[in-house]
C-alpha positions as CSV (number, residue, x, y, z in Angstrom):
1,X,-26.0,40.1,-5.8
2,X,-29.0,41.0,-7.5
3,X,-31.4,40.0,-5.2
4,X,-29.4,42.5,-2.8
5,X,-29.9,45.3,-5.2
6,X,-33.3,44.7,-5.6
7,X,-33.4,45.2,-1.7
8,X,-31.6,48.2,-2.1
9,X,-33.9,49.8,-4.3
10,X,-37.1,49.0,-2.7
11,X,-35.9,49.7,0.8
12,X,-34.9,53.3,-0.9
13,X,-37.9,53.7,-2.5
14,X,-39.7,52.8,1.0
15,X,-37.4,55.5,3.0
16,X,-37.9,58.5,0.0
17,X,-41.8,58.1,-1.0
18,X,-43.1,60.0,-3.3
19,X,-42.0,62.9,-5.7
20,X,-43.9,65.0,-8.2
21,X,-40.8,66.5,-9.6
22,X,-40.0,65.1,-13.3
23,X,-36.6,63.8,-14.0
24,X,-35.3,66.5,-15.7
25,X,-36.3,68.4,-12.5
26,X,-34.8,66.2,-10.2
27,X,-31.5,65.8,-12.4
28,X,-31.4,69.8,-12.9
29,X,-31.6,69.7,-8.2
30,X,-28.6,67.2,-8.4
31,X,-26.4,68.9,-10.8
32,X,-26.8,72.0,-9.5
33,X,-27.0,71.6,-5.5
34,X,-25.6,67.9,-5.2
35,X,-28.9,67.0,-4.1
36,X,-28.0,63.4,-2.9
37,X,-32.2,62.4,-2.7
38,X,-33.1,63.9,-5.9
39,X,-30.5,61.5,-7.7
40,X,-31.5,58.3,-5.3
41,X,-35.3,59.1,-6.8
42,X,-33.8,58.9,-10.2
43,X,-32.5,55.8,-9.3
44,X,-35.6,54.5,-7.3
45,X,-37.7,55.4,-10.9
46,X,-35.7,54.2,-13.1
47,X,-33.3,51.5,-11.2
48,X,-36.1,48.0,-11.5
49,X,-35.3,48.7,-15.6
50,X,-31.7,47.6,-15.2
51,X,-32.2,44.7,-12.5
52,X,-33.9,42.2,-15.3
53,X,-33.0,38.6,-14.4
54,X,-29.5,38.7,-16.3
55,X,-26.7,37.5,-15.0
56,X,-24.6,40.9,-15.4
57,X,-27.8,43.0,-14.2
58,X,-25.5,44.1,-11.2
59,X,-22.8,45.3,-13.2
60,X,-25.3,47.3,-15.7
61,X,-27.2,48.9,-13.0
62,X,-23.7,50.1,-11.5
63,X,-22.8,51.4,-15.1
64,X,-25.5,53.0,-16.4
65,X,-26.1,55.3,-12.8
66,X,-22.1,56.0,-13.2
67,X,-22.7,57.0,-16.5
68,X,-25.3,59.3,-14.9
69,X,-23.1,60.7,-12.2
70,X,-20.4,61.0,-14.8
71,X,-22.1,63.1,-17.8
72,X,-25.7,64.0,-16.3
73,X,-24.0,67.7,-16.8
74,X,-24.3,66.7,-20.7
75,X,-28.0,65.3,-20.9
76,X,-29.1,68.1,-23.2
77,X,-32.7,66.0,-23.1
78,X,-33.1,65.8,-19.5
79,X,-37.0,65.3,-19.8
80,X,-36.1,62.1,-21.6
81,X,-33.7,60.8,-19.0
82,X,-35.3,57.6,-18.8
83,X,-34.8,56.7,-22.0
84,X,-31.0,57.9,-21.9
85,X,-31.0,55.4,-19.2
86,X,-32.7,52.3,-20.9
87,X,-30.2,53.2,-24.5
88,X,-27.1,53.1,-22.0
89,X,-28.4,49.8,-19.7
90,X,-29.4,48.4,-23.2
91,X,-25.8,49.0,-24.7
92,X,-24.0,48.0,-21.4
93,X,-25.9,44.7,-21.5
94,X,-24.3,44.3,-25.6
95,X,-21.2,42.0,-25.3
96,X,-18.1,43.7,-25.0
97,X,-19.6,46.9,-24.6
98,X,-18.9,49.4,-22.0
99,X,-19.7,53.2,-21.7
């Protein structure tokens, strides 16, 4: 399942090209006009971090862009967001640790 992921993100990365917005940027266009590519560019940069070889790389790389969805309206930090997003995928990879 992680090979299809992989596919996934490189076939979205293929489709969206390139974008000089930052992440905060591109989080502050999704939270506030549910701008579907701005958050599949978050994902694109920052998706190959979660999809190591582990074998529950699929299930962290679901989690930690849920998280995102779920409390990106909190991210106080939103220039950092890629380290909000390696602390969460690090945690969610901790044994009997969920977000």
């Amino acid at each position: 399942m992680v090979t299809g992921l992989r596919h996934s993100v490189q076939r979205l990365s293929n489709r969206l090209g390139e974008d000089s917005a930052t992440d905060g940027e591109l989080l502050n266009r999704f939270l506030m006009d549910r701008d579907e590519p701005a958050f599949a560019r978050l994902v694109q940069r920052h998706g190959s971090m979660v999809l190591g070889n582990a074998t529950e790389a699929d299930d962290a790389f679901q989690a930690v862009f849920v998280v995102l969805l779920r409390k990106a309206h909190s991210f106080t930090q939103r220039a950092c967001l890629g380290n909000v997003l390696y602390g969460i995928a690090y945690f969610t990879a901790q044994p009997g640790v969920r977000p």
